[in-house]
Structures are given as C-alpha cells and as structure tokens.
GUVOVO-97549 format. One record per residue (C-alpha): residue number from 0; x, z, y; residue in three letters. Coordinates in Angstrom, 1 decimal. Layout:
(r NUM (X Z Y) 'Ala')
...
This chain:
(r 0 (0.0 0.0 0.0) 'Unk')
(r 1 (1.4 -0.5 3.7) 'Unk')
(r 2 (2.3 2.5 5.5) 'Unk')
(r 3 (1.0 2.3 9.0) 'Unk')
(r 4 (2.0 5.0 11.7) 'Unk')
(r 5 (0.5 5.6 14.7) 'Unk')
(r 6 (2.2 7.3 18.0) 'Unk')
(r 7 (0.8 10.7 18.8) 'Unk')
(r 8 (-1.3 9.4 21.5) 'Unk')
(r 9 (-3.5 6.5 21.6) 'Unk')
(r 10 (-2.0 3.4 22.0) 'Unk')
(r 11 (-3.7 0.7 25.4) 'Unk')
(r 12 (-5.8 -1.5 24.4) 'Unk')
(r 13 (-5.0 -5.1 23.9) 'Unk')
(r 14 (-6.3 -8.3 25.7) 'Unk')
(r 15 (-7.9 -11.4 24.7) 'Unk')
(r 16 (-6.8 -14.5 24.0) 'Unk')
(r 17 (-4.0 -15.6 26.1) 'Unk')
(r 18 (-1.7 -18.4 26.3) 'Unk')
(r 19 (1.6 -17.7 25.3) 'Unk')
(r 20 (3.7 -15.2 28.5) 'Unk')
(r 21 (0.5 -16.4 30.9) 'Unk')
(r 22 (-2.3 -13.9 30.9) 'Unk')
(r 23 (-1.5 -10.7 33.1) 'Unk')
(r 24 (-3.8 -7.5 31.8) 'Unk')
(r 25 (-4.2 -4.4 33.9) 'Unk')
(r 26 (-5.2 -1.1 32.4) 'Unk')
(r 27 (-4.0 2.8 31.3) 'Unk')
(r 28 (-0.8 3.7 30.2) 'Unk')
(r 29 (0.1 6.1 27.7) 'Unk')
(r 30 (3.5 7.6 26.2) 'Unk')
(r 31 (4.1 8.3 22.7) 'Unk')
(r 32 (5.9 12.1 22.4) 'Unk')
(r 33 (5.7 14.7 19.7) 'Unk')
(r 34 (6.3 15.5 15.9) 'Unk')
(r 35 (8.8 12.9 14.7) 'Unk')
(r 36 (9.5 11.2 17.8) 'Unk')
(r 37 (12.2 11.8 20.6) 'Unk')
(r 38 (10.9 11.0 24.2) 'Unk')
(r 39 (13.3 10.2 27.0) 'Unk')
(r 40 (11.1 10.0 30.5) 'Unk')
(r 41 (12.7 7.8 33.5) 'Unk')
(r 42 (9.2 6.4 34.7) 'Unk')
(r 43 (6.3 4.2 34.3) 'Unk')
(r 44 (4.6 1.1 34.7) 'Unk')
(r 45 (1.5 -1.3 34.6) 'Unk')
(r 46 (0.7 -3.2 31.3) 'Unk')
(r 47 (0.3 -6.9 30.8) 'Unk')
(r 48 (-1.2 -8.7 28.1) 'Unk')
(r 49 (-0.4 -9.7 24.4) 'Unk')
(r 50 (0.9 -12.7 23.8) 'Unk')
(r 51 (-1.8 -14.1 21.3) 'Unk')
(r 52 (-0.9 -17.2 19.6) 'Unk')
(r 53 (-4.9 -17.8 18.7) 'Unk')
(r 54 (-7.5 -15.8 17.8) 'Unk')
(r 55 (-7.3 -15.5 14.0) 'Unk')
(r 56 (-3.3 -16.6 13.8) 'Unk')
(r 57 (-2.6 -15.4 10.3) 'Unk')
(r 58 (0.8 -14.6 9.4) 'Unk')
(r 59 (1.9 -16.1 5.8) 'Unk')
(r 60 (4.8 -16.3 4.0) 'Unk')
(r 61 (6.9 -19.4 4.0) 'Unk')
(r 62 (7.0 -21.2 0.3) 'Unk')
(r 63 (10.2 -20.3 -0.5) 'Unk')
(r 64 (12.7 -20.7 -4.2) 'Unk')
(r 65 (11.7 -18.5 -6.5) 'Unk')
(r 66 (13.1 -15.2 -6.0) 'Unk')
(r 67 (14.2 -15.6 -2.3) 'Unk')
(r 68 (12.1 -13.0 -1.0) 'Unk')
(r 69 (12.4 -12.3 2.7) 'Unk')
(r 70 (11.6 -9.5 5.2) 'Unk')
(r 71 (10.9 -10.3 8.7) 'Unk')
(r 72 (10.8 -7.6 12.0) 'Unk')
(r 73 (7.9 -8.6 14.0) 'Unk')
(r 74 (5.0 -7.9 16.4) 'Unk')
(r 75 (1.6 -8.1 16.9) 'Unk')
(r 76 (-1.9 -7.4 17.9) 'Unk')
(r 77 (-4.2 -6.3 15.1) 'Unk')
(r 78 (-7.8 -5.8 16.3) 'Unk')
(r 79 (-7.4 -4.1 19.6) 'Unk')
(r 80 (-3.5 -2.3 18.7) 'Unk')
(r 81 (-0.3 -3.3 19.6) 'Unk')
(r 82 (2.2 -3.2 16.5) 'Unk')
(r 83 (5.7 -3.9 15.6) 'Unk')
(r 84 (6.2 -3.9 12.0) 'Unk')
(r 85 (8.1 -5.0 8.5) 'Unk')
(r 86 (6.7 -8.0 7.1) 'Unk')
(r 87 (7.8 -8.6 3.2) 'Unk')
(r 88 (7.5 -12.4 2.8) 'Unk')
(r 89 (7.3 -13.5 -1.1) 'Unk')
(r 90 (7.2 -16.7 -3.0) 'Unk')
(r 91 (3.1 -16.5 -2.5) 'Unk')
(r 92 (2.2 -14.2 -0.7) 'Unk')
(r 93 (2.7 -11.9 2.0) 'Unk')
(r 94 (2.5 -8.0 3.1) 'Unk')
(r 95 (2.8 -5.7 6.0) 'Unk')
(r 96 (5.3 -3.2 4.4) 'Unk')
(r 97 (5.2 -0.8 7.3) 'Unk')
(r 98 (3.9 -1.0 10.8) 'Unk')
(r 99 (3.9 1.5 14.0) 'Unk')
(r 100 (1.6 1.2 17.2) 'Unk')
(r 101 (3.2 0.6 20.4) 'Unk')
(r 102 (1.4 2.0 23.5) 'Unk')
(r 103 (2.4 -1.9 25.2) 'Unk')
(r 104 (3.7 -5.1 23.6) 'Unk')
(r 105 (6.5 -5.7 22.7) 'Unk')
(r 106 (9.1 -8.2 23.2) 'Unk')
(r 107 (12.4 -8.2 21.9) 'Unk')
(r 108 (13.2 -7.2 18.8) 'Unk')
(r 109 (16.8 -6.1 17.5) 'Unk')
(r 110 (18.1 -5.0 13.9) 'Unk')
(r 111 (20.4 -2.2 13.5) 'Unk')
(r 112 (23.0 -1.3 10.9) 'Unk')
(r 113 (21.6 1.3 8.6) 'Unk')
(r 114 (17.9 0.0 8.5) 'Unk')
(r 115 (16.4 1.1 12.0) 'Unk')
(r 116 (14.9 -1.2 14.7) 'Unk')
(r 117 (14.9 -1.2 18.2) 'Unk')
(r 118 (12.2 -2.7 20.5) 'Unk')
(r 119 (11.6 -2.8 23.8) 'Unk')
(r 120 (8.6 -3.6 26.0) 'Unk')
(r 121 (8.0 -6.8 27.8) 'Unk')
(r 122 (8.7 -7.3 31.8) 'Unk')
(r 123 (8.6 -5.5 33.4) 'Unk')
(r 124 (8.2 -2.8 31.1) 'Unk')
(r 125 (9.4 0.8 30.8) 'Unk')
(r 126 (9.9 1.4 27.3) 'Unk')
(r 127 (12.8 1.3 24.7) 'Unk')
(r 128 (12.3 2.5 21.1) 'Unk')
(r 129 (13.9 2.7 17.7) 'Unk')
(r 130 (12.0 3.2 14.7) 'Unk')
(r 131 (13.2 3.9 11.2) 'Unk')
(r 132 (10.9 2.3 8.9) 'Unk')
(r 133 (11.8 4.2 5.9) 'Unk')
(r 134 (11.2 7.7 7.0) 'Unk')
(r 135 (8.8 6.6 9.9) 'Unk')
(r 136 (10.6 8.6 12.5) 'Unk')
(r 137 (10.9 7.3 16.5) 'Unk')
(r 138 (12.7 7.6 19.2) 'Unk')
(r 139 (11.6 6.7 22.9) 'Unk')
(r 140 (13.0 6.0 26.1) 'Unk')
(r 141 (11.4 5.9 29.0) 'Unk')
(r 142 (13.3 4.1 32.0) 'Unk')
(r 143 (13.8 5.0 36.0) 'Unk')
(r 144 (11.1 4.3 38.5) 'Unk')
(r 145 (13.5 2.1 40.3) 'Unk')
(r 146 (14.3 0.4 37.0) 'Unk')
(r 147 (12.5 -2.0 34.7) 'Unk')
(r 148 (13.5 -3.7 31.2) 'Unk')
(r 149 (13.2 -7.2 31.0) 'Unk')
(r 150 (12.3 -7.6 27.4) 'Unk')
(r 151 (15.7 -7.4 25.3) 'Unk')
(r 152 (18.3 -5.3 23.7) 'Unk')
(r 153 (21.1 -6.1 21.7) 'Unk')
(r 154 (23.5 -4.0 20.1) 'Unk')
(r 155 (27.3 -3.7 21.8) 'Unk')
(r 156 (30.4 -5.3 19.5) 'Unk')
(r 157 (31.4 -1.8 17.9) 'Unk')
(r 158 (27.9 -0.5 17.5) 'Unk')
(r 159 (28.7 2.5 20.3) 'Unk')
(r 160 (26.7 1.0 23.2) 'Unk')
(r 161 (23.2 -0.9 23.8) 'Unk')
(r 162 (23.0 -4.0 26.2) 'Unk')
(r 163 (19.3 -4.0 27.9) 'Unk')
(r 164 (18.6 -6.3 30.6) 'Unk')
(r 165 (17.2 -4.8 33.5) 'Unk')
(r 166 (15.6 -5.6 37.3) 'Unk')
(r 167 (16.5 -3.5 40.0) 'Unk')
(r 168 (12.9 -2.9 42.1) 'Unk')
(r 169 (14.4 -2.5 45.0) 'Unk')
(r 170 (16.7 -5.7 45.4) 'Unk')
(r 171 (15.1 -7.9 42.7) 'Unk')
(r 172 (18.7 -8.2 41.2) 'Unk')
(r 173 (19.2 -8.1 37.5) 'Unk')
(r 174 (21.1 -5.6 35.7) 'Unk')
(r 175 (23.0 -4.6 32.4) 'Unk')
(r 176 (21.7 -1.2 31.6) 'Unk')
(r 177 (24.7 0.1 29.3) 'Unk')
(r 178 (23.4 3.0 26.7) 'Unk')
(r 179 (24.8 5.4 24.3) 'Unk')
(r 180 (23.4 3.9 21.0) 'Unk')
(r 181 (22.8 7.2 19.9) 'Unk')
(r 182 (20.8 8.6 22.8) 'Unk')
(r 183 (19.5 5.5 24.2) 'Unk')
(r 184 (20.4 7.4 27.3) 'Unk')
(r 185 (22.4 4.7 30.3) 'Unk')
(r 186 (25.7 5.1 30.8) 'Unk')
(r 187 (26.8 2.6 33.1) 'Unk')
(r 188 (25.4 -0.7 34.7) 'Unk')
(r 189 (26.7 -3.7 35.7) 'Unk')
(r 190 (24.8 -6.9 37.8) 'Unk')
(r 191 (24.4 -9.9 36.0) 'Unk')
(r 192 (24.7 -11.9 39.3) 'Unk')
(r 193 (21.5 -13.6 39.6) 'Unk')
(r 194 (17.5 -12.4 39.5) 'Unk')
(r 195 (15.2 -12.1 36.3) 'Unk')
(r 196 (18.2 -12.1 33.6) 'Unk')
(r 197 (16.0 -12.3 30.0) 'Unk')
(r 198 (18.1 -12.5 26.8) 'Unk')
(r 199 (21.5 -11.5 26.2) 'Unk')
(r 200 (23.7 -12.6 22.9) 'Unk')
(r 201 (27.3 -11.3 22.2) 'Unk')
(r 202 (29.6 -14.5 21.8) 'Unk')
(r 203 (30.7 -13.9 17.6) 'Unk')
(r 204 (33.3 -16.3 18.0) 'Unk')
(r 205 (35.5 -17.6 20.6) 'Unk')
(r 206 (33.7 -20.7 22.6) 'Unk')
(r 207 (36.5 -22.4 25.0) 'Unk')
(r 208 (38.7 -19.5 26.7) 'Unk')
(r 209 (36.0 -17.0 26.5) 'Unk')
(r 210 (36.8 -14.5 23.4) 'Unk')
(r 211 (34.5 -13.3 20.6) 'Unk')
(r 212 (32.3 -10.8 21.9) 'Unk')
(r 213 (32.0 -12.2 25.5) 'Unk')
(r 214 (28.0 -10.7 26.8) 'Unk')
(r 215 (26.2 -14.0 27.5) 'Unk')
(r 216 (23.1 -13.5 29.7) 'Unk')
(r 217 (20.6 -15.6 30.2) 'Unk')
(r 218 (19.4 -15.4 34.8) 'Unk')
(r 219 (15.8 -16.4 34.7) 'Unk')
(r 220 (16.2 -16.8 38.6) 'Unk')
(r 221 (12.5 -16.0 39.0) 'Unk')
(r 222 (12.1 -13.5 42.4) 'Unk')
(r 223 (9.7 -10.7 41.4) 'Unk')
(r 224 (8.3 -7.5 43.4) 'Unk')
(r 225 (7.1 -4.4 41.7) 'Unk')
(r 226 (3.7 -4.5 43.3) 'Unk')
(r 227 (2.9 -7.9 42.2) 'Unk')
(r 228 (4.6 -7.3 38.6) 'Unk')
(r 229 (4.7 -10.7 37.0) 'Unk')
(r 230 (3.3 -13.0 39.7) 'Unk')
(r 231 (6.2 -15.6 40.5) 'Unk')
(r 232 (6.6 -15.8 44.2) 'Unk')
(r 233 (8.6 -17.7 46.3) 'Unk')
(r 234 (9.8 -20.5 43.5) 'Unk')
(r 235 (11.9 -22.4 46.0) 'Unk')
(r 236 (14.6 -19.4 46.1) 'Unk')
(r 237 (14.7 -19.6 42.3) 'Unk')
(r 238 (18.6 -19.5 41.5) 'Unk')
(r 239 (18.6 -19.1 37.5) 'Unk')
(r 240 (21.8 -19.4 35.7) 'Unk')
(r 241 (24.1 -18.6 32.5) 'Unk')
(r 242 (26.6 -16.0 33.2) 'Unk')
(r 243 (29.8 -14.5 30.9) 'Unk')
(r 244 (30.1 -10.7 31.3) 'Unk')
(r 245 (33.3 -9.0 29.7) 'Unk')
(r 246 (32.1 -6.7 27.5) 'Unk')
(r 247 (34.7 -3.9 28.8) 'Unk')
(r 248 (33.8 -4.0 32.4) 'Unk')
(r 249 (30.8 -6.2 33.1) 'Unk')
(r 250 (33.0 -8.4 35.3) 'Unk')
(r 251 (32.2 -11.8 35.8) 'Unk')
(r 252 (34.0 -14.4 33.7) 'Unk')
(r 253 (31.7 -17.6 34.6) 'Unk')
(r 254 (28.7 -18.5 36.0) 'Unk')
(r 255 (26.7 -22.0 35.2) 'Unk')
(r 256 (23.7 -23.6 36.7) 'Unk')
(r 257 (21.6 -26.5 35.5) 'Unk')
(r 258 (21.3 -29.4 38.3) 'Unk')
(r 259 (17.4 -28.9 38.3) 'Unk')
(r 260 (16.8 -25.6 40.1) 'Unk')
(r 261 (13.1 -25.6 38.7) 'Unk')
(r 262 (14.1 -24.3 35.4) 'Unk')
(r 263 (14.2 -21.2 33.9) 'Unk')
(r 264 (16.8 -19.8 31.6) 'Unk')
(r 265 (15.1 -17.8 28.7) 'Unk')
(r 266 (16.1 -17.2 25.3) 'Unk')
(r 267 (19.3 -17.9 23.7) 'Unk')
(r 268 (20.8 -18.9 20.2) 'Unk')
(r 269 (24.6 -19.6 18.7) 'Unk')
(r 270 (25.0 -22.3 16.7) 'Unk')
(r 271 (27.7 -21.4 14.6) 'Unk')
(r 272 (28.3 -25.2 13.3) 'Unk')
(r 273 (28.9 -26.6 16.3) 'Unk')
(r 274 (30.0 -23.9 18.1) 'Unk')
(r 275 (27.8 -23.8 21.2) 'Unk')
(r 276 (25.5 -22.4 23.0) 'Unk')
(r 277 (21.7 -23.3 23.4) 'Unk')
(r 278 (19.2 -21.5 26.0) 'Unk')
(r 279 (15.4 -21.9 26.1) 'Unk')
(r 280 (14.1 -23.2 29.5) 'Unk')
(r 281 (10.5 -23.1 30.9) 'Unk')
(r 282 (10.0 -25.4 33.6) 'Unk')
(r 283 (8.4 -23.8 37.0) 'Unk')
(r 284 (8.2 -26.9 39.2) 'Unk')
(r 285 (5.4 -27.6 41.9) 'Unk')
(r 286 (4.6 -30.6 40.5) 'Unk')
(r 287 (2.6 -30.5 37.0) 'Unk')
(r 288 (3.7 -34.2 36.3) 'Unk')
(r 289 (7.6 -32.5 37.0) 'Unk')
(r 290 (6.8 -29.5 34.7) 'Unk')
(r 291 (5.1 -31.7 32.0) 'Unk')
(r 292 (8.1 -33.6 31.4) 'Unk')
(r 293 (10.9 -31.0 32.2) 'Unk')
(r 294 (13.5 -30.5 29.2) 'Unk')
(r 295 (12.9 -27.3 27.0) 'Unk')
(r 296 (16.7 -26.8 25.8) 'Unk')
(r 297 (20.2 -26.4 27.1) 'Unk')
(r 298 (23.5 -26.6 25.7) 'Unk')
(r 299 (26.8 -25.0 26.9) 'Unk')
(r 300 (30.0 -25.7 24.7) 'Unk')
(r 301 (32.2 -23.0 27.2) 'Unk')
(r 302 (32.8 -25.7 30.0) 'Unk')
(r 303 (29.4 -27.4 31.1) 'Unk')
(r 304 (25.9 -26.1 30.9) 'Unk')
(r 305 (23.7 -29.3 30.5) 'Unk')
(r 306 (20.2 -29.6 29.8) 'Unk')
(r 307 (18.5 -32.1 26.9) 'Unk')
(r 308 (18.0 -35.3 26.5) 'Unk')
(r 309 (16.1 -38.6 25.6) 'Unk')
(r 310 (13.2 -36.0 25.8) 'Unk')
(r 311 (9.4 -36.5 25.0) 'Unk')
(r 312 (7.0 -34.3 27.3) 'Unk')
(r 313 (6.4 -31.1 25.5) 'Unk')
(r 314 (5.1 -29.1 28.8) 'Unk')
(r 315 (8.2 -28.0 30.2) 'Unk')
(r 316 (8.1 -24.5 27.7) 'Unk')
(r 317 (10.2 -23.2 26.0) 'Unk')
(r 318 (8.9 -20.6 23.6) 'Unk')
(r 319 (11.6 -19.3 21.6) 'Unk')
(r 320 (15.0 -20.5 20.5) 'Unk')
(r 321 (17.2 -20.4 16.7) 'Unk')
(r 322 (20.3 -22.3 15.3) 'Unk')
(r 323 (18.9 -24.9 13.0) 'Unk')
(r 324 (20.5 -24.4 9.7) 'Unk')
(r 325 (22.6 -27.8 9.6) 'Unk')
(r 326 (23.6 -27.6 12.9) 'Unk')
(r 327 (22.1 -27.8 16.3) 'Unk')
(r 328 (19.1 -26.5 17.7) 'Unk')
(r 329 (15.1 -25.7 17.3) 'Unk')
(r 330 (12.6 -24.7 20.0) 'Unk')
(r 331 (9.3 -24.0 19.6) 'Unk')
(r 332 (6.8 -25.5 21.9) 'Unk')
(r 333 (3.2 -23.4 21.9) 'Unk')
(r 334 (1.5 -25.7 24.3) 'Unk')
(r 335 (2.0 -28.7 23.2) 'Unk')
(r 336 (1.8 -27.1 19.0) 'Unk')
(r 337 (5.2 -28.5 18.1) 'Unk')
(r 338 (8.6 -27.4 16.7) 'Unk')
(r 339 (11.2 -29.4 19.1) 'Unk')
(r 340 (14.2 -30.4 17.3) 'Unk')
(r 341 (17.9 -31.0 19.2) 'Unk')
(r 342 (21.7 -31.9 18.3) 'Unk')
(r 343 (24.3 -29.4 19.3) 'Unk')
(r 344 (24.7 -32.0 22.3) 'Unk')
(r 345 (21.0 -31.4 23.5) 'Unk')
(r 346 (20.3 -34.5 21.9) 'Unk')
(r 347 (16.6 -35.1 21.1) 'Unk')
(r 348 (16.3 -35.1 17.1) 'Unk')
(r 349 (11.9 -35.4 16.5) 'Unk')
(r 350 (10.1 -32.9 16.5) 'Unk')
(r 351 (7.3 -30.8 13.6) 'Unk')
(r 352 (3.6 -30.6 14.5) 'Unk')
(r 353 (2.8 -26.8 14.2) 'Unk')
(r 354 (-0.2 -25.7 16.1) 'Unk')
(r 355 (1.0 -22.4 18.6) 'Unk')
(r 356 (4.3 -22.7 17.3) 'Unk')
(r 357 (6.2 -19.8 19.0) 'Unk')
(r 358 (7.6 -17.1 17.0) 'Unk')
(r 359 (10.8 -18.7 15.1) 'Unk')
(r 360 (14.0 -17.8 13.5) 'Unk')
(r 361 (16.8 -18.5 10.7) 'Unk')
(r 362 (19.0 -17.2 8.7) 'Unk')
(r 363 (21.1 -18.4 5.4) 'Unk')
(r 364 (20.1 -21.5 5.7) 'Unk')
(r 365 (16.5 -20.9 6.3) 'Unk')
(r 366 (14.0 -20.8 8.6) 'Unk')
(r 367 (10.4 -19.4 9.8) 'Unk')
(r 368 (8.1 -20.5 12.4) 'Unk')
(r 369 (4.6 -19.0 13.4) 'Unk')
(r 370 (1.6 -19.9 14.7) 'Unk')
(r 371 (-2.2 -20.1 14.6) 'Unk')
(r 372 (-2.5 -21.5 11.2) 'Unk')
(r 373 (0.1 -19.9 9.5) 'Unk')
(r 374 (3.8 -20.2 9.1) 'Unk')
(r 375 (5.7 -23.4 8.9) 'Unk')
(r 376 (9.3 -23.1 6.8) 'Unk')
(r 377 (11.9 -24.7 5.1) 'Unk')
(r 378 (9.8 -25.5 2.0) 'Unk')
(r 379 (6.6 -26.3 3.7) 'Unk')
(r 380 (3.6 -24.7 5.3) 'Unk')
(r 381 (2.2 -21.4 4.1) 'Unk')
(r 382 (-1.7 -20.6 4.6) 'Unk')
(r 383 (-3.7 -17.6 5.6) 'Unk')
(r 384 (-5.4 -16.0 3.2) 'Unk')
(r 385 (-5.8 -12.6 4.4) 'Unk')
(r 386 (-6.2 -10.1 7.7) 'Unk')
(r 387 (-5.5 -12.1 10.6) 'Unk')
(r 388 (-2.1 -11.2 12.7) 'Unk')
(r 389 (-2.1 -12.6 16.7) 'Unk')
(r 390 (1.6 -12.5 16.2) 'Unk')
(r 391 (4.0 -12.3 19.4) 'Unk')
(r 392 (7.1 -14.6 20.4) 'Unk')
(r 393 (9.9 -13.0 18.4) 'Unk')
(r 394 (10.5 -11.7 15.0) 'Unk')
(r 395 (14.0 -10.7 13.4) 'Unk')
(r 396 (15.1 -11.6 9.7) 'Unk')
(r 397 (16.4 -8.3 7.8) 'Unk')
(r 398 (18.6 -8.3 4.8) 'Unk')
C-alpha cells in the first residue's frame, strides 16, 4: 500500500486547471511544524497556482525491458493537495510508493545521497524542504522577508553546502543563497549578476577553461516586485543571461547573452556526449507572431551561447530541459503537445507528438516524459489506467 504523509497542518488548496507556469492563485498560507519535522522561520509569502498539465493527466509508467524498474521523484496535485512524492515505475504498471503534502507547489526537485529529497517552492516562494521517504521524517525552512527562492536547489560539489537561487525584494537582483546541507540554514550569498536567475547545474566535467564543478546559472532577466509577485513588468529592461560562478567564491568567471533580448533563460541540462550545455528558453516578446516562432533551446560549448535553429513554431516555450541519451538535447513543448528534439549544435532534429508534454528526464540511457494522457518513453507510450495525477514540470530519476 502507498504511504502517504500529511504535514501537521493543512495543506492550501490547489487551483484549477492552468496552463503550464501561467495561472496566478491567491489564497492562505500555512506552515508545516511539529512531531517529525524541523521548522526553520525567515518569512512568508502569497501562493500561486499548480501547474496542471490537464485535468485527468494520469501518470503511467513507461513500457520498459523487462526487469528495468524505475523510481521517479515528482510532484503533483491530487484532488485539491499539493504533493511531492516516489513514483515506482514497472514493466506494466505503476504506484505511488510514498507521498507528503506540501502547504504550496512545488518546483524543483533534487536527490540527495543517502535516500532524502529536497524541494523547494515555486517563485517566489518561501519554502525549502527535505523529506526522507523511508522514515517519513521533514525538515523545513522558511526564508527571510526580504528573500524569496526562485524554484531550485542543487547540491554543492562535496555534499557540504546547498545552492538555492534567490531574488532580492528589494533590488530585484538574483542571488546564490549558500546553506549548510545539514541545517538548510544560509551561510553566505553571492549575486548571480543579472534578475530572475532559475536553475543552477554544477559543470561535472570541464567545458573550455572553465573546471568541473563550475555553478552554472541560468538569469531569467524578468524584472519582478514583491507586490505584484509574478506579473512581468517592464519587458523591455529584460537582461537575461548565462553566467559561470566559482564554486569557492561566487566570483564571476563569464557572463553570455543570446542576441534576442526577448528570451528567457530557464532550465538547464549537460549533455555529457557532446559536452555542452543546453538551457530552456520561453519567449516574452510583444509580438505574438515574435513569440510563436521564438526558438525553445540554447547551446553553450564554453565560448558562445547560441540559440537553435532551422526551427518550427512550437510557441516560444520551453517547458523543461534533459540530455537526450545519444547525444544532444530534448525539450518539452506543453502548448504546442510536442517533445522538441535538437543536436548538441542547437540543430533542429523532429520532434514527438505528446499532448502537455512538460515534465521530462533521463538517465542510463533512458527517458520519461509526461503529460495529459500518460507518459511517453523510450519503448513507447504508457496509458492511464488508474487515479489521475495533474503532475508538475519536473520529476527526478532515483537509483
């Protein structure tokens, strides 16, 4: 039987059906605290909504050789909760091994060594958490009220420090929050150089002079204000960028910009064939004909940052990002209910009809893809045939 696990105070509610990262939701907001969980109070915030992808997405497991069973770190709303949870992923069939209520959804998702999680709460948000599946126990953060997280954590080359990227209210400028793995507490904190930064990926090989373990974050260059939360304002001061962070000091080691200042840096992926770089983009021009046809991916090889082409219109977004497993990269495309496929050069390959397609990963040579009607793999497409998941834009691979 799953185990689920609810926080010690009710979770918000969720929202209705929403295009994926559009639909803002305003309502109470409540902190999880007591038996079994460790609380860590810096502040608060508003919520927004879940990112649906359809009402009655199912999540099923990809048709898989026998005996390749798979576990996947995701989240998603179930009735009217917000959930992250273990997904076990077999040759027919799927389960939810274990899943824990979040008072807000979630965003980014990160596996630890030793079999906890980390999550953290989609911008702005104000909380971080780990969760240990097996014994059920948490451990919650709560960030400053001139602080917010901007949806992702990774873990620091040498497992002592966190990497969470960060908005400072009062400037608009990104930050580097820098935490004690253990404590989740900050540490230090270091400017990524640009507004909005989004993901962040440790370099695990050398790429041009930059060494192994170089911070790579993604500027999404969008201005924000507190009050206004996620509204985009002001679009023609948008400055996104890729920047290169020691992972010492936080000092700057490069800074790249795409010609087009209209698009967004998002998420990223390493391609370890090739050896590069590719970044999700969502398009924010004034012009919808502009957005329609804006490129979804770019590439950066440790000299140049350059963004795709030969190109069909797939809406100008970008949902999420992974290596493809012969090289190169995938993007999912929601609106336009496609699976965008790229050459390490940015290259554009074809592309897999998938309706919703947003949450998507790989790993040892395979992959997984959600959406609305199910999940799209390696092997094929896997059907719903049980209680439907309105799964989010992310989910992890576990051993």
């Amino acid at each position: 039987m799953p185990t689920e696990i609810d926080p010690p105070r009710a979770a918000g509610r969720g929202s209705p059906r929403a295009a994926c990262g559009v639909t803002p939701l305003g309502g109470p907001h409540l902190r999880p605290g007591g038996a079994g969980s460790a609380v860590f109070l810096e502040g608060g915030i508003s919520r927004r909504a879940l990112c649906l992808l359809g009402v009655g997405a199912v999540l099923m497991p990809v048709a898989r050789a026998a005996g390749s069973n798979a576990t996947l770190l995701a989240a998603w709303q179930q009735q009217d909760e917000q959930r992250i949870g273990l997904l076990s992923v077999g040759d027919t069939s799927w389960s939810v091994q274990r899943s824990l209520v979040v008072p807000t959804r979630a965003h980014g998702l990160w596996a630890e060594d030793g079999g906890s999680v980390l999550a953290v709460a989609r911008r702005p948000g104000d909380w971080l958490l780990r969760w240990h599946p097996a014994s059920g126990r948490t451990q919650w953060h709560w960030i400053g009220g001139d602080r917010r997280f901007n949806g992702h954590v990774v873990t620091a080359p040498g497992g002592a420090s966190l990497w969470t990227t960060e908005t400072d209210l009062d400037t608009a400028m990104g930050r580097i929050g820098v935490r004690d793995a253990a404590s989740l507490e900050k540490t230090g904190e270091w400017a990524t150089h640009g507004m909005d930064p989004h993901q962040l990926l440790a370099l695990p090989q050398a790429v041009g002079e930059l060494p192994a373990g170089t911070l790579m974050v993604a500027n999404g260059g969008i201005p924000t204000l507190p009050e206004t939360g996620r509204s985009k304002r002001a679009l023609g001061r948008m400055d996104a960028s890729l920047v290169a962070l020691h992972p010492g000091s936080g000092e700057l080691l490069g800074q790249w910009r795409l010609d087009d200042p209209f698009l967004s840096l998002r998420h990223l992926a390493f391609d370890p064939v090739s050896g590069t770089l590719g970044i999700a983009l969502q398009a924010e021009h004034p012009q919808a004909t502009d957005k329609a046809g804006a490129p979804v991916l770019a590439v950066w090889d440790g000299r140049t940052l350059r963004a795709a082409e030969g190109q069909p219109p797939v809406a100008g977004y970008g949902g999420d990002i992974c290596a493809w497993p012969s090289g190169g990269f995938a993007v999912s495309c929601p609106r336009t209910h496609q699976l965008a496929l790229f050459d390490a050069r940015a290259v554009w390959r074809s592309a897999l009809p998938h309706r919703e397609a947003c949450a998507l990963t790989s790993r040892d040579g395979h992959w997984w893809l959600g959406g609305a009607t199910g999940v799209l793999g390696d092997q094929g497409e896997a059907r719903a045939t049980s209680t439907p998941l309105q799964l989010d834009n992310h989910w992890v691979p576990l051993a």
